[in-house]
N, C-alpha and C positions, 0 to 999 in steps of 0.2 A: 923789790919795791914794797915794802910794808906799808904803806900807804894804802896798796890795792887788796890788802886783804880782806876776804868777806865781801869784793864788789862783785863777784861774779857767782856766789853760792847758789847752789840750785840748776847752773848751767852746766852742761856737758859738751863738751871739745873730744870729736871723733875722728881717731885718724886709722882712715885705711892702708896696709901697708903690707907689704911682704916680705919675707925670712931671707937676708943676706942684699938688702935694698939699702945700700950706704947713707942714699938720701933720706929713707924711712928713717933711720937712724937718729940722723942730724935732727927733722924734722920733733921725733920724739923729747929728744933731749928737749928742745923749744918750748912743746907743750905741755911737757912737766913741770918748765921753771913755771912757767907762765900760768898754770892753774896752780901750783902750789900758792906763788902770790898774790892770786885771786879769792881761791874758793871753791871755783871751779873744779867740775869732774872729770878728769880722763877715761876716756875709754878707745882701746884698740882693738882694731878687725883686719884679719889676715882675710888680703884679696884671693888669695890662694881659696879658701876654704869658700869665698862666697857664690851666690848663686851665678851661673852662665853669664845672664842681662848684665850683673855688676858689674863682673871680670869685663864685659866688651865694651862695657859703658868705661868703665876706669884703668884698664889696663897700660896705657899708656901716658898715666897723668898721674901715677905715684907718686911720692906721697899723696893723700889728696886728704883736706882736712874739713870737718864739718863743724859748726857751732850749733848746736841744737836741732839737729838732721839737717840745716842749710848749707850748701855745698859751700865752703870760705878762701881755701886756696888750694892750688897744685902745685906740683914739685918742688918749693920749698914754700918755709912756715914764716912771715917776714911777723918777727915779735911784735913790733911797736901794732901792725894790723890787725894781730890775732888778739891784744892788751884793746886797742878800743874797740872793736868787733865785741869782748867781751863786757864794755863798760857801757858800752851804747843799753845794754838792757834786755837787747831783742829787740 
């Protein structure tokens, strides 16, 4: 969607995720198309490595995805929500 290019620059799309997580996977693939066509930045964090609290806060809700450290979705990445989530502005 070149259309959406450049709407979302400056914002960062966070997914937590761990090594051999099929659904981490899928989810990544989403948020790559999806900030590619925006503008948007990715950035990934292995729950494995984070601290205690995280791991028992999020352990069971992998994938889990954040728009500017706000928690946006779990276990999968639904496009069209994470495209206005990131249109909205904040």
């Amino acid at each position: 969607m070149a259309e959406d290019a450049g709407a979302a620059a400056g914002r960062t799309v966070t997914l937590l995720s761990r090594s051999g997580c099929h659904l981490c996977e899928e989810a990544l693939e989403v948020v790559r198309r999806v900030c590619a066509d925006t503008g948007a930045r990715v950035e990934v964090r292995d729950l494995d490595a984070a601290p205690q609290a995280e791991r028992d806060d999020y352990w069971d809700k992998i994938p889990v995805t954040f728009v500017d450290g706000v928690q946006h979705d779990f276990w999968r990445v639904d496009e069209r929500r994470l495209r206005a989530a990131l249109a909205d502005g904040g």
